[in-house]
N, CA, C and O atoms as CSV, one atom per row, in Angstrom:
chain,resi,resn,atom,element,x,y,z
A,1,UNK,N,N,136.624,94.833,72.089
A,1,UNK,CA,C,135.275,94.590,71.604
A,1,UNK,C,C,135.095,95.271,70.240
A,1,UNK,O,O,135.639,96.330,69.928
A,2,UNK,N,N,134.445,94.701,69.622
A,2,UNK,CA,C,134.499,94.897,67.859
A,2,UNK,C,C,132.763,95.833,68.226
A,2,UNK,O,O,131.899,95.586,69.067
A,3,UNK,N,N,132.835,96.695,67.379
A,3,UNK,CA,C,131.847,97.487,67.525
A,3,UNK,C,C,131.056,97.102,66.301
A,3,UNK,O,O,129.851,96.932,66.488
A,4,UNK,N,N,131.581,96.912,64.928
A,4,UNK,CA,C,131.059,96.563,63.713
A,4,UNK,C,C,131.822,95.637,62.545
A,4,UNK,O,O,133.021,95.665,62.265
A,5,UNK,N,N,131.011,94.995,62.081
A,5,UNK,CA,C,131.402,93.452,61.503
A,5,UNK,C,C,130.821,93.832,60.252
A,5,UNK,O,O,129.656,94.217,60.151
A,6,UNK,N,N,131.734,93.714,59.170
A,6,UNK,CA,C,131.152,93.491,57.801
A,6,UNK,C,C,131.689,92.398,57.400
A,6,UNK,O,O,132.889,92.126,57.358
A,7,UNK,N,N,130.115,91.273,56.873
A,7,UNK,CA,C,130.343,90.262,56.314
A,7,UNK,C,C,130.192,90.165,54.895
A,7,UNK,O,O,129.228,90.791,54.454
A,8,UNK,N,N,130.790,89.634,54.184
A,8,UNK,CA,C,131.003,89.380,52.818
A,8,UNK,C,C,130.230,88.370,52.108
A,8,UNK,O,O,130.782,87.280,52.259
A,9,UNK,N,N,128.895,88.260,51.205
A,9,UNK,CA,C,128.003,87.117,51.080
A,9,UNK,C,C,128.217,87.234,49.153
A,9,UNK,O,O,128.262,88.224,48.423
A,10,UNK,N,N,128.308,85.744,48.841
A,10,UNK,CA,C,127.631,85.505,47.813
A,10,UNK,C,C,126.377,84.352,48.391
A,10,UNK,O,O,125.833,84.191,49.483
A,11,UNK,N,N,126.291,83.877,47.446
A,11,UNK,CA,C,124.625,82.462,47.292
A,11,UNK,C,C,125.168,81.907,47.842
A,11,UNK,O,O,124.821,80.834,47.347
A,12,UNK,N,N,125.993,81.588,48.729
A,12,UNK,CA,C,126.417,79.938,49.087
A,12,UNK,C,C,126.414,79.245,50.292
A,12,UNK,O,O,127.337,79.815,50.873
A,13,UNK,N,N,126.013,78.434,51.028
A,13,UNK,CA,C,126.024,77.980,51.620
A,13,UNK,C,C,127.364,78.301,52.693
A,13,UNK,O,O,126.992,78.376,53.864
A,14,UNK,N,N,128.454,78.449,52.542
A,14,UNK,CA,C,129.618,79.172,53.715
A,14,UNK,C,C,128.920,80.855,53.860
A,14,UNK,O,O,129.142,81.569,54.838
A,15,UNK,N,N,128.443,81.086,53.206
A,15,UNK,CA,C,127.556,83.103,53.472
A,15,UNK,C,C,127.245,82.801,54.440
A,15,UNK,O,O,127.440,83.391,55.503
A,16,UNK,N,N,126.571,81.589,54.213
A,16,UNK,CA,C,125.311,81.603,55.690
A,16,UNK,C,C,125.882,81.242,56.748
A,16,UNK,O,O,125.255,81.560,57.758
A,17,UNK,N,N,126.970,80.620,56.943
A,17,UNK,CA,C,127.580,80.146,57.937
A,17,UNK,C,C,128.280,80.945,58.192
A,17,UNK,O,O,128.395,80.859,59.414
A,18,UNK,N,N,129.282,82.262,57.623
A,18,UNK,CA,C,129.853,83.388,58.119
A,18,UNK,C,C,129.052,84.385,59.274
A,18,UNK,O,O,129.266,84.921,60.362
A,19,UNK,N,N,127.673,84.195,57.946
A,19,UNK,CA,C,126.971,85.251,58.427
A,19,UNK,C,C,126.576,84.764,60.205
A,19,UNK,O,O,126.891,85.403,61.209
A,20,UNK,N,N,125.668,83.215,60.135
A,20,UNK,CA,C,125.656,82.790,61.524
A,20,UNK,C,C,126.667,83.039,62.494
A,20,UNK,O,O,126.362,83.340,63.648
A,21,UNK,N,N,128.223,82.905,61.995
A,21,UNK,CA,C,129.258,82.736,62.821
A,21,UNK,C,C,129.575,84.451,63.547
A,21,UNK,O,O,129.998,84.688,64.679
A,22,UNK,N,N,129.200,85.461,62.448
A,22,UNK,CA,C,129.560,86.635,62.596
A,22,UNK,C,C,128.004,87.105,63.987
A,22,UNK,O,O,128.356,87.644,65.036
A,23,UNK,N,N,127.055,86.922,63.843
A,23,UNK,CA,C,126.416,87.171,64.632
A,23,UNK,C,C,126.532,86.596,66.276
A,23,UNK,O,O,126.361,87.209,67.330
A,24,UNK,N,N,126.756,85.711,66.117
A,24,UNK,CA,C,126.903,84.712,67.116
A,24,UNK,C,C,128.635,85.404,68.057
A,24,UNK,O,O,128.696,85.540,69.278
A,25,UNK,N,N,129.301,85.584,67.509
A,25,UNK,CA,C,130.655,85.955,67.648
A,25,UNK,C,C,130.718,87.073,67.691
A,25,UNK,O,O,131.883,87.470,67.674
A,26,UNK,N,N,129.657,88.168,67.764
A,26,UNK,CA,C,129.824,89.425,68.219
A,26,UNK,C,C,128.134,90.085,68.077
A,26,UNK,O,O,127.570,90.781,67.232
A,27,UNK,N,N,127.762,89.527,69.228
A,27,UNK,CA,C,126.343,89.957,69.204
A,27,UNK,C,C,125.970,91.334,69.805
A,27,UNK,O,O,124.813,91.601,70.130
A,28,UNK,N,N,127.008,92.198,69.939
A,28,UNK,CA,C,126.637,93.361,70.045
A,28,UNK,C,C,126.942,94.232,69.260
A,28,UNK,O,O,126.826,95.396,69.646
A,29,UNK,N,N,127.505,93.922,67.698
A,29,UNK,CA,C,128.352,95.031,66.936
A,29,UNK,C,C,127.106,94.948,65.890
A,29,UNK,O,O,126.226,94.093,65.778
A,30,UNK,N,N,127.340,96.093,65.197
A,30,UNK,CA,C,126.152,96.180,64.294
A,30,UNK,C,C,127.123,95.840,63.292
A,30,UNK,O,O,128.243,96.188,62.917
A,31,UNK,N,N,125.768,94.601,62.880
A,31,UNK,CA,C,126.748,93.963,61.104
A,31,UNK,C,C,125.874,94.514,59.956
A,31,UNK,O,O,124.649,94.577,59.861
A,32,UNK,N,N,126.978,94.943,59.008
A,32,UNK,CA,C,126.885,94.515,57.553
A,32,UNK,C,C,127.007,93.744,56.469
A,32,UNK,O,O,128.125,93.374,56.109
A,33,UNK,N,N,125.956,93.415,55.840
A,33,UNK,CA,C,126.740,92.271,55.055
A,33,UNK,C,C,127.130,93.184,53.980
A,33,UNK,O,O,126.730,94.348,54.014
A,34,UNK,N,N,127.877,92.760,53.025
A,34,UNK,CA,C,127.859,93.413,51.346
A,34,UNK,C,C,127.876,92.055,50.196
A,34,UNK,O,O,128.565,91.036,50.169
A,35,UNK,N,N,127.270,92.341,49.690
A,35,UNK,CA,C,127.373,91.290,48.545
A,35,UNK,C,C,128.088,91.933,47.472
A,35,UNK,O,O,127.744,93.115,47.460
A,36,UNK,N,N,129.017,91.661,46.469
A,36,UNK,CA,C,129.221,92.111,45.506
A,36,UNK,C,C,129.210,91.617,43.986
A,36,UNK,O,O,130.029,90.741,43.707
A,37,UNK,N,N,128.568,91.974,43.215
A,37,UNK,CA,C,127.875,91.106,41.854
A,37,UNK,C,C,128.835,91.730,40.988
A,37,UNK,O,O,129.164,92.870,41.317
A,38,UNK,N,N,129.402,91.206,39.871
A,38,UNK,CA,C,130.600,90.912,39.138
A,38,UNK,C,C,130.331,90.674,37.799
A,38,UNK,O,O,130.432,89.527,37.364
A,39,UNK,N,N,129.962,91.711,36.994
A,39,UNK,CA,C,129.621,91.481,35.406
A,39,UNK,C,C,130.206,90.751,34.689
A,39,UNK,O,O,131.338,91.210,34.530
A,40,UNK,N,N,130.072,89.857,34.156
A,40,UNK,CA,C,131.372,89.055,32.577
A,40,UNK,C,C,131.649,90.327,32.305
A,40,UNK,O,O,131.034,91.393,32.348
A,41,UNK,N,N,132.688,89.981,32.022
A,41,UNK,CA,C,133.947,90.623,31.091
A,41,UNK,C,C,133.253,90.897,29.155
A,41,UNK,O,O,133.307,91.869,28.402
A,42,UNK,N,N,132.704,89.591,29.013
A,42,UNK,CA,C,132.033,89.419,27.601
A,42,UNK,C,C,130.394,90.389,27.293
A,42,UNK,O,O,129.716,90.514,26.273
A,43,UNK,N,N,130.239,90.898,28.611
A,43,UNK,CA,C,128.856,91.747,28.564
A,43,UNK,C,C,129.531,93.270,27.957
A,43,UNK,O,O,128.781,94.160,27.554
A,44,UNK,N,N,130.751,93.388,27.959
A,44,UNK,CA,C,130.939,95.118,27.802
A,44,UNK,C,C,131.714,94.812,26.588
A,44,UNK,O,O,132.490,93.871,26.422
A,45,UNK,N,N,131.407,95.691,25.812
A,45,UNK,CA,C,132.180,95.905,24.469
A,45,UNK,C,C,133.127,96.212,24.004
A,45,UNK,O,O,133.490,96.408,22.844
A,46,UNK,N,N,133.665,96.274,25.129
A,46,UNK,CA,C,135.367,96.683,24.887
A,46,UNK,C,C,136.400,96.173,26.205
A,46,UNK,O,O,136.315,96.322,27.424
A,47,UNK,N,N,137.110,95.698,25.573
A,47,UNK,CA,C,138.178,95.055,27.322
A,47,UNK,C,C,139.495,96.392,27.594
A,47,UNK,O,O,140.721,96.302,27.674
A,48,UNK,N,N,138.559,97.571,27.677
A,48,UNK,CA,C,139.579,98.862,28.216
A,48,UNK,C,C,138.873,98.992,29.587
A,48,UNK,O,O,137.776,98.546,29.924
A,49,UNK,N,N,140.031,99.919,30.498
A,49,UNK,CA,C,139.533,100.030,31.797
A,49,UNK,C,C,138.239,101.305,31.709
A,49,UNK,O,O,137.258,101.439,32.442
A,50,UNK,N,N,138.637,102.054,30.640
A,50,UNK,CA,C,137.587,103.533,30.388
A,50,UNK,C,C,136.075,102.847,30.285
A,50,UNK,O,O,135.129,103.157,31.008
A,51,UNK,N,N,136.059,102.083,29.476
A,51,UNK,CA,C,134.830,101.397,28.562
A,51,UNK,C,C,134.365,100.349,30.071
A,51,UNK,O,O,133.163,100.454,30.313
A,52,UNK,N,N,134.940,99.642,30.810
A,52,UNK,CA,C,134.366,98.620,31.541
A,52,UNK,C,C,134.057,99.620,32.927
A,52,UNK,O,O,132.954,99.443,33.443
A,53,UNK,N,N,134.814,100.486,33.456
A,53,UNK,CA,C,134.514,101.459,34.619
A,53,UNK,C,C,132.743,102.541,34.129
A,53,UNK,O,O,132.037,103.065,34.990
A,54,UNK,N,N,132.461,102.591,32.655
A,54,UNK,CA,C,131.342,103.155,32.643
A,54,UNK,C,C,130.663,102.287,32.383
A,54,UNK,O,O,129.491,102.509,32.687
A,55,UNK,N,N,130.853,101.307,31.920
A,55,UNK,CA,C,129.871,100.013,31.321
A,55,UNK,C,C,129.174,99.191,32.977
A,55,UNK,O,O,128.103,98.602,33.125
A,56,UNK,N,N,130.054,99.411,33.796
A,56,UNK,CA,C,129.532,98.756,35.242
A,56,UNK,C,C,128.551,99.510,35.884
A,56,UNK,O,O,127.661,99.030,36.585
A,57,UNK,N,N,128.732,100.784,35.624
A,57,UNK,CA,C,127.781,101.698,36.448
A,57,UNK,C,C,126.380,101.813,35.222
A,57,UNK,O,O,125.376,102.516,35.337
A,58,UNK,N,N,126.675,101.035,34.271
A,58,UNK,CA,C,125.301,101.572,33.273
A,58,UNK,C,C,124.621,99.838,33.277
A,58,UNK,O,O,123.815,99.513,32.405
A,59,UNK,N,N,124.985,99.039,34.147
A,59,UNK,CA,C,124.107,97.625,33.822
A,59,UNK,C,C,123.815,97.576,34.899
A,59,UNK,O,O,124.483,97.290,35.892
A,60,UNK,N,N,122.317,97.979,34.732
A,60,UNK,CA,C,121.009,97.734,35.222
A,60,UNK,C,C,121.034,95.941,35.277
A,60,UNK,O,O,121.451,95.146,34.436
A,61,UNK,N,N,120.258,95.650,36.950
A,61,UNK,CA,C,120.053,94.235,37.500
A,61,UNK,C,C,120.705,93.199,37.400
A,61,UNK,O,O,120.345,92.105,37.836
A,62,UNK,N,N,122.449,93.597,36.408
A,62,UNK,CA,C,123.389,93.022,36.877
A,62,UNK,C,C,123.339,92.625,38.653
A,62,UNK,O,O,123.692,93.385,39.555
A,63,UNK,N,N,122.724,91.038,38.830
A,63,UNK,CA,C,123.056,90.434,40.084
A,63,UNK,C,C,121.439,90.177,40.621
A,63,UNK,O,O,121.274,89.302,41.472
A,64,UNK,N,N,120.630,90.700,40.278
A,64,UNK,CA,C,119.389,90.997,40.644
A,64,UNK,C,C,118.850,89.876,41.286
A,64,UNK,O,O,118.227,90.127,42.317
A,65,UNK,N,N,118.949,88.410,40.859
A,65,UNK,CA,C,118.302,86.922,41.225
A,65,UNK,C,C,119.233,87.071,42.390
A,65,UNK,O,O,118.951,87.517,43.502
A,66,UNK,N,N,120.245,86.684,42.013
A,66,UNK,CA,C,121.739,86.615,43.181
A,66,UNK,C,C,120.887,88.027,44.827
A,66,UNK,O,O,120.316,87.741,45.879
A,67,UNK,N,N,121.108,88.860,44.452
A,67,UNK,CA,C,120.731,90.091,45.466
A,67,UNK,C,C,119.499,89.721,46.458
A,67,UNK,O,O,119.510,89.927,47.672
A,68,UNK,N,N,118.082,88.944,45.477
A,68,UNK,CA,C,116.969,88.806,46.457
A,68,UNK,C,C,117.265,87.295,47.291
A,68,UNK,O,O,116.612,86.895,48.255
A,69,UNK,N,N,118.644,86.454,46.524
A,69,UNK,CA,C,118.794,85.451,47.426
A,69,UNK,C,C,119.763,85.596,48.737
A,69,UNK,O,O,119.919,84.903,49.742
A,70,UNK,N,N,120.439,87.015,48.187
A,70,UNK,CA,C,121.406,87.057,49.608
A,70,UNK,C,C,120.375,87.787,50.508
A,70,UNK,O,O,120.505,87.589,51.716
A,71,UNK,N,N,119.429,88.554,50.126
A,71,UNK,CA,C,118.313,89.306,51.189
A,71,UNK,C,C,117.633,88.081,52.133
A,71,UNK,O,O,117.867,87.886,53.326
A,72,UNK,N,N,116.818,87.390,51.347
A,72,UNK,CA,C,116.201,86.206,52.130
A,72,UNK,C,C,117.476,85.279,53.004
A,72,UNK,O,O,117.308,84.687,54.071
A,73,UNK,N,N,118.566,85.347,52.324
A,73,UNK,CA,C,119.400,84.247,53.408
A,73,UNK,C,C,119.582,85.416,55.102
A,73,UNK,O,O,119.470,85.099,56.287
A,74,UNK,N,N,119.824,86.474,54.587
A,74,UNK,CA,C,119.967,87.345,55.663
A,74,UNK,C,C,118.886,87.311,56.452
A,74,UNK,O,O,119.250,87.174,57.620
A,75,UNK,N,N,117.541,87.384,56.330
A,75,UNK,CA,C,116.631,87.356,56.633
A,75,UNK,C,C,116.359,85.772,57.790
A,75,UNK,O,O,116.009,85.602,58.959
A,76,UNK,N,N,116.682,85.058,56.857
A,76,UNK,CA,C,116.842,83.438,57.576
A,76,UNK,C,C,117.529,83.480,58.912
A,76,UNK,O,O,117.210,83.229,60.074
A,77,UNK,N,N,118.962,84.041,58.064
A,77,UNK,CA,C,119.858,83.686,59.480
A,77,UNK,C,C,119.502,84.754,60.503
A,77,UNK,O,O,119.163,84.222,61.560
A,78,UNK,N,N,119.467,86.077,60.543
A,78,UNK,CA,C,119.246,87.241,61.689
A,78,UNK,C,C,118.185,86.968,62.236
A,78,UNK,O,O,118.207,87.112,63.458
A,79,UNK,N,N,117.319,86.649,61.831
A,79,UNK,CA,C,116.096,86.507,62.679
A,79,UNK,C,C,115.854,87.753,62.613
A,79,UNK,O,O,115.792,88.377,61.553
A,80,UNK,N,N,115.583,88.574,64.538
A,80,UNK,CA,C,115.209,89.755,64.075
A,80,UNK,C,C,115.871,90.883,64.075
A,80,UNK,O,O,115.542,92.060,63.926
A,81,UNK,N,N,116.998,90.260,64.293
A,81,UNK,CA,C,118.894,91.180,64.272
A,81,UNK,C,C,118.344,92.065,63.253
A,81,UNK,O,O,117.645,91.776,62.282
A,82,UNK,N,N,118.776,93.180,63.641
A,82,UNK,CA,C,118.948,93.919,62.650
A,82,UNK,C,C,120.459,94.123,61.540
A,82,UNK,O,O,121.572,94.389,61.993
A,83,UNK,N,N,120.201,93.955,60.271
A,83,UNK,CA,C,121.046,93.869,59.848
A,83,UNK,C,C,121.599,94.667,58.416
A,83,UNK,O,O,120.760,94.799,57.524
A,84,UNK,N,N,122.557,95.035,58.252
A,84,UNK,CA,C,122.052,96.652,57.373
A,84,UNK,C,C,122.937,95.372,55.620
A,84,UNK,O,O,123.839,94.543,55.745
A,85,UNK,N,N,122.357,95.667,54.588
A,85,UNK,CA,C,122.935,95.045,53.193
A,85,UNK,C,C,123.563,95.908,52.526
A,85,UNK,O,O,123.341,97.080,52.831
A,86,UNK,N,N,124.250,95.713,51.742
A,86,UNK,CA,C,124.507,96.903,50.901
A,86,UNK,C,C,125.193,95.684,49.577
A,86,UNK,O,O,125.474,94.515,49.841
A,87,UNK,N,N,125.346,96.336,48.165
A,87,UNK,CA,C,125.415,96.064,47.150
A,87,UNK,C,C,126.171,96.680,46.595
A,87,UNK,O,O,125.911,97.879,46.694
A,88,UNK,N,N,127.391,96.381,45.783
A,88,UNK,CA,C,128.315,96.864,45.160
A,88,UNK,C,C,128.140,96.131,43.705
A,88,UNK,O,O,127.408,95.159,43.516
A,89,UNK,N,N,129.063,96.868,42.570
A,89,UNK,CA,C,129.264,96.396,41.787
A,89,UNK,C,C,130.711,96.319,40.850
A,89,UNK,O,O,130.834,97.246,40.049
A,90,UNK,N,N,131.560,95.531,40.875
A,90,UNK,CA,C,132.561,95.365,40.061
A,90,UNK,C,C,133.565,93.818,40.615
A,90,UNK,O,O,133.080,92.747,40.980
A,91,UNK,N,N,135.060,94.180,40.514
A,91,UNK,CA,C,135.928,93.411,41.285
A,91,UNK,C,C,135.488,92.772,42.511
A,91,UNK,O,O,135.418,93.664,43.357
A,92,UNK,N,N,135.084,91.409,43.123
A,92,UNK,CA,C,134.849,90.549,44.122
A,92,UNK,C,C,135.327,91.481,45.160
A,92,UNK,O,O,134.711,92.310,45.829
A,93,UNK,N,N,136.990,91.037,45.126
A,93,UNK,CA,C,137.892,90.959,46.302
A,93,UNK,C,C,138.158,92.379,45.974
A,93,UNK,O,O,137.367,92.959,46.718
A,94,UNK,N,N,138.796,93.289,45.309
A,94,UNK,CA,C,138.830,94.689,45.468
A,94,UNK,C,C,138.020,95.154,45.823
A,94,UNK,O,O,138.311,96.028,46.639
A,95,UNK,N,N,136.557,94.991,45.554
A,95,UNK,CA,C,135.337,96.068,45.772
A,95,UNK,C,C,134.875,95.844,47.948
A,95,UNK,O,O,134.529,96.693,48.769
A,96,UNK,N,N,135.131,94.267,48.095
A,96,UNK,CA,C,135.402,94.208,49.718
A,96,UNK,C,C,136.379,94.514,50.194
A,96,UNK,O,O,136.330,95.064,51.294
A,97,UNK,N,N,137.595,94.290,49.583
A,97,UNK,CA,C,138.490,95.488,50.530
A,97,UNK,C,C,138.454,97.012,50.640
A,97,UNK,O,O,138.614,97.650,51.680
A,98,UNK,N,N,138.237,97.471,49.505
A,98,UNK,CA,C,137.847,98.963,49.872
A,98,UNK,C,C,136.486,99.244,50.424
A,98,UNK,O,O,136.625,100.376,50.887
A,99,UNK,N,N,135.261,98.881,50.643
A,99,UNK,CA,C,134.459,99.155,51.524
A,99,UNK,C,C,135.133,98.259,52.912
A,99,UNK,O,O,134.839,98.735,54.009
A,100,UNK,N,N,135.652,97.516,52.910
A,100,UNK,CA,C,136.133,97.225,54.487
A,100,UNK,C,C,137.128,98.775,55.132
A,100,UNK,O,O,136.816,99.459,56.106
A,101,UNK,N,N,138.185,98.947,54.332
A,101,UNK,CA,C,139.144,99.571,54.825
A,101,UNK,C,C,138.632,100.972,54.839
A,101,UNK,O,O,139.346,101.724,55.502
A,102,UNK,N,N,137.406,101.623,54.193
A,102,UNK,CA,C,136.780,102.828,53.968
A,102,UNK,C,C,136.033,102.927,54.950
A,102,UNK,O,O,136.080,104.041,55.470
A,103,UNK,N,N,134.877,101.700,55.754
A,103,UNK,CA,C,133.937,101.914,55.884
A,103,UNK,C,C,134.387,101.852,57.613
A,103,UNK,O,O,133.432,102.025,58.371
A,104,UNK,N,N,135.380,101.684,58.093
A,104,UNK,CA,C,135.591,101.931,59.408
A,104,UNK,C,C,135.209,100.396,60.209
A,104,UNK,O,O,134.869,100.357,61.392
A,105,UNK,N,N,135.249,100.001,59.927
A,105,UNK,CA,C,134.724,98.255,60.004
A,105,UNK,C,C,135.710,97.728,61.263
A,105,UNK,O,O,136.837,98.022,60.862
A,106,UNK,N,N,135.838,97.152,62.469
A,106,UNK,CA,C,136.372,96.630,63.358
A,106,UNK,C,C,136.761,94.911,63.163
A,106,UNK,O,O,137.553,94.114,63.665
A,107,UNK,N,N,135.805,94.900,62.235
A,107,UNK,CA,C,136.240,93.112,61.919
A,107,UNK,C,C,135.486,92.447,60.245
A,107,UNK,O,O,134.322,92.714,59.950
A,108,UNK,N,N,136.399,91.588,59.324
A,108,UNK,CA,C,135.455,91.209,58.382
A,108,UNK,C,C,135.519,89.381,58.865
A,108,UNK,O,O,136.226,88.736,59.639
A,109,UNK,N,N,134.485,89.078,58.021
A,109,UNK,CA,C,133.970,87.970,58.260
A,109,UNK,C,C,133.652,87.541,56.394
A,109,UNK,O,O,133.159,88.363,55.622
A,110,UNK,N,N,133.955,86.488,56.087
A,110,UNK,CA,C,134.076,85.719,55.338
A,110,UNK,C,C,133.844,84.166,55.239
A,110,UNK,O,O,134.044,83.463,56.229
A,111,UNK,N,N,133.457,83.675,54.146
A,111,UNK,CA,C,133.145,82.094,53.929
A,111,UNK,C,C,134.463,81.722,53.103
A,111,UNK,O,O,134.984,82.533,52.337
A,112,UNK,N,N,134.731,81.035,53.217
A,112,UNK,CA,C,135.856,79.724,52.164
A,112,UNK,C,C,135.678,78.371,52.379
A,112,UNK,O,O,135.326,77.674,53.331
A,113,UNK,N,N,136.078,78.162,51.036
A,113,UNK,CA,C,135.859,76.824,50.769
A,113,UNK,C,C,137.148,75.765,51.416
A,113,UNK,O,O,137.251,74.571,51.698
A,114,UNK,N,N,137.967,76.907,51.451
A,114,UNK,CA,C,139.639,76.237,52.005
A,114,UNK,C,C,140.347,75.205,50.856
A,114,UNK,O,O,141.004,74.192,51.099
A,115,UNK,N,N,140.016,75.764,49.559
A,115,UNK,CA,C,140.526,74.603,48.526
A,115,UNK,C,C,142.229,74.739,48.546
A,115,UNK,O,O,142.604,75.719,49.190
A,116,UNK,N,N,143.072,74.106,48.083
A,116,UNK,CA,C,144.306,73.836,48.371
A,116,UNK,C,C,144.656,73.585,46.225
A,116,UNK,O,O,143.755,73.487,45.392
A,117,UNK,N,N,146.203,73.549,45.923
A,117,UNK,CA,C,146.593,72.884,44.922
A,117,UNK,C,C,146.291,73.725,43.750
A,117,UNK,O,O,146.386,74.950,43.826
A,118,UNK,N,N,145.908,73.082,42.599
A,118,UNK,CA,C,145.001,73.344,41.666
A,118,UNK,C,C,144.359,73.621,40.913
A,118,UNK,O,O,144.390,74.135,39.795
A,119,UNK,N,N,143.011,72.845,42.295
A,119,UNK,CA,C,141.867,73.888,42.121
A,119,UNK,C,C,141.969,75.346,42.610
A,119,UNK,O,O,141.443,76.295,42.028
A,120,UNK,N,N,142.859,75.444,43.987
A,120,UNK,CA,C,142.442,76.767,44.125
A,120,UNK,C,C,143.472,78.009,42.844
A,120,UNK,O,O,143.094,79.111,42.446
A,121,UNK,N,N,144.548,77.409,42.564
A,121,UNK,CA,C,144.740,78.219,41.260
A,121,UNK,C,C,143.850,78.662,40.015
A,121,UNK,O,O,143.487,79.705,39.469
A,122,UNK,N,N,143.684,77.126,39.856
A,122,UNK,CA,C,142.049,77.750,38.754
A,122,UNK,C,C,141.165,78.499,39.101
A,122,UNK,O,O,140.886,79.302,38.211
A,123,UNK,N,N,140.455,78.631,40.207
A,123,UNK,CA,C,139.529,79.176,41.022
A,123,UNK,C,C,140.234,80.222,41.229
A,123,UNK,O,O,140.103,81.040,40.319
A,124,UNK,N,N,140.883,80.516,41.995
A,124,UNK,CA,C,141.240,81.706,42.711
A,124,UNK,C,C,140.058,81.476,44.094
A,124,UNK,O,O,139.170,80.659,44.341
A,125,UNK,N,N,140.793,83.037,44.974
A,125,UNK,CA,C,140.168,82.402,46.634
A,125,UNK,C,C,139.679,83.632,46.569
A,125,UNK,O,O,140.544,84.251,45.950
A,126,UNK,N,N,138.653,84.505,46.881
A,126,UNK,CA,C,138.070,85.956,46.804
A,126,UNK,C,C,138.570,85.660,48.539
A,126,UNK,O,O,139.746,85.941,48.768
A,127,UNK,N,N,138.207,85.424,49.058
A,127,UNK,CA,C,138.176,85.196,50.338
A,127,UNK,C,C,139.816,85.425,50.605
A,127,UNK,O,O,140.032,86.473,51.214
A,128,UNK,N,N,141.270,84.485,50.196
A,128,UNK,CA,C,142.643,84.627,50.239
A,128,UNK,C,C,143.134,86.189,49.464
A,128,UNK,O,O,144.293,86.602,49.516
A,129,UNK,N,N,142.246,86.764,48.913
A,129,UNK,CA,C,142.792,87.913,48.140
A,129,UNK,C,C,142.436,89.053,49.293
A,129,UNK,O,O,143.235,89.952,49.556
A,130,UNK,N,N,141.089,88.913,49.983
A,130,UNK,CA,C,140.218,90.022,51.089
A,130,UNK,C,C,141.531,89.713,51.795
A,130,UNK,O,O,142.571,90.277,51.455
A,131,UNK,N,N,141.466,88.516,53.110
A,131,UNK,CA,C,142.383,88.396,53.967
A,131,UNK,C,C,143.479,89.076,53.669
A,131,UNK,O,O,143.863,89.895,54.504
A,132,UNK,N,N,144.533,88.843,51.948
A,132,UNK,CA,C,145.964,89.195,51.882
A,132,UNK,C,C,145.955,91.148,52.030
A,132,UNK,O,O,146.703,92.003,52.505
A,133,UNK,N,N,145.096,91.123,51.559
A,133,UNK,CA,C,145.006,92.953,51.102
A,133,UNK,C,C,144.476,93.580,52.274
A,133,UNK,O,O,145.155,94.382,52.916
A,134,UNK,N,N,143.090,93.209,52.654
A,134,UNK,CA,C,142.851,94.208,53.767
A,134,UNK,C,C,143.269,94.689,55.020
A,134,UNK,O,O,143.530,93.695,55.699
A,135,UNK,N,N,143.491,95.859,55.758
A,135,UNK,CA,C,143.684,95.884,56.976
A,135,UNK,C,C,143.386,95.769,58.299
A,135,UNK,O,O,144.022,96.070,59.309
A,136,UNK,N,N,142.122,95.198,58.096
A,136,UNK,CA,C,141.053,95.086,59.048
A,136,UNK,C,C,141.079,93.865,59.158
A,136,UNK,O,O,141.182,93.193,58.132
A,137,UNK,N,N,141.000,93.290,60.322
A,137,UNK,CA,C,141.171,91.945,61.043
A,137,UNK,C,C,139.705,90.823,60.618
A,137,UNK,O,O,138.532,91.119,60.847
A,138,UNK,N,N,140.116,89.718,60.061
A,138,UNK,CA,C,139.383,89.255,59.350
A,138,UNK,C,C,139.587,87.854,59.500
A,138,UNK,O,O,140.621,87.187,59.531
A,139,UNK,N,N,138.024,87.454,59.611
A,139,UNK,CA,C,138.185,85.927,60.026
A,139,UNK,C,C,137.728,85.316,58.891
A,139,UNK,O,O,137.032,86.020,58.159
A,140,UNK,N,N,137.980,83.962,58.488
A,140,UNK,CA,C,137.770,83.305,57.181
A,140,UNK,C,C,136.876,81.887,57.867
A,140,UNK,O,O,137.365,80.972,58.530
A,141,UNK,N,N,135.535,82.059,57.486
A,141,UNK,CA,C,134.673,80.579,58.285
A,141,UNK,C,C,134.896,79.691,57.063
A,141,UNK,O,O,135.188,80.063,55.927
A,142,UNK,N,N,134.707,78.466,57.503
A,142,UNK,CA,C,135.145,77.372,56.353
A,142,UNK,C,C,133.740,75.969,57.328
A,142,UNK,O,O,133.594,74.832,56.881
């Protein structure tokens, strides 16, 4: 029995369906979601790791529209689940694997699109990078 579930949300339509799937699929573990908001590269003035590691922690409402839409989707789907958010800021897929593997987490939960070829080269998979890296047992809803 999974005691606690952190789910992984951006805006999209698979969030909400993780998030449904994660509640539904372990209705006794207390979930987290985390969203994590992801500055351009072109917002910081310099492409060094020194300059972009202080430049992330100094931009203010970087994600802010994005943040009150993952609150209300949470809100939608839990009903009156209680459900704890939290907000990060930098790397997608690095910044969820280290709060997964830090935060003592029994299971993650994730959306994908399941793209193949490509597109998913162009794209990249935040979702195939969580799964490859983390150690925590992790389901991918599609």
């Amino acid at each position: 029995m999974t005691d606690s579930v952190l789910v992984a949300m951006d805006d999209s339509p698979l969030s909400r369906e993780a998030l449904a799937f994660a509640l539904d699929t372990f209705p006794d573990a207390a979930v987290t979601v985390v969203h994590v908001a992801y500055p351009e590269l072109d917002m910081l003035p310099e492409d060094t790791e020194e300059v972009y590691g202080a430049s992330v922690d100094e931009l203010d409402g970087v994600g802010d529209e994005t943040a009150a839409s993952v609150f209300e989707t949470v809100r939608e789907v839990a009903g009156d689940r209680d459900v704890a958010v939290t907000f990060l800021t930098g790397e997608t897929d690095r910044r969820i694997v280290e709060y997964a593997d830090d935060g003592g987490f029994g299971h993650v939960v994730l959306g994908t699109h399941g793209r193949s070829g490509i597109s998913r080269v162009l794209i990249g998979s935040v979702a195939e990078a969580v799964l490859r890296e983390t150690t925590v047992p992790t389901t991918l809803v599609k």
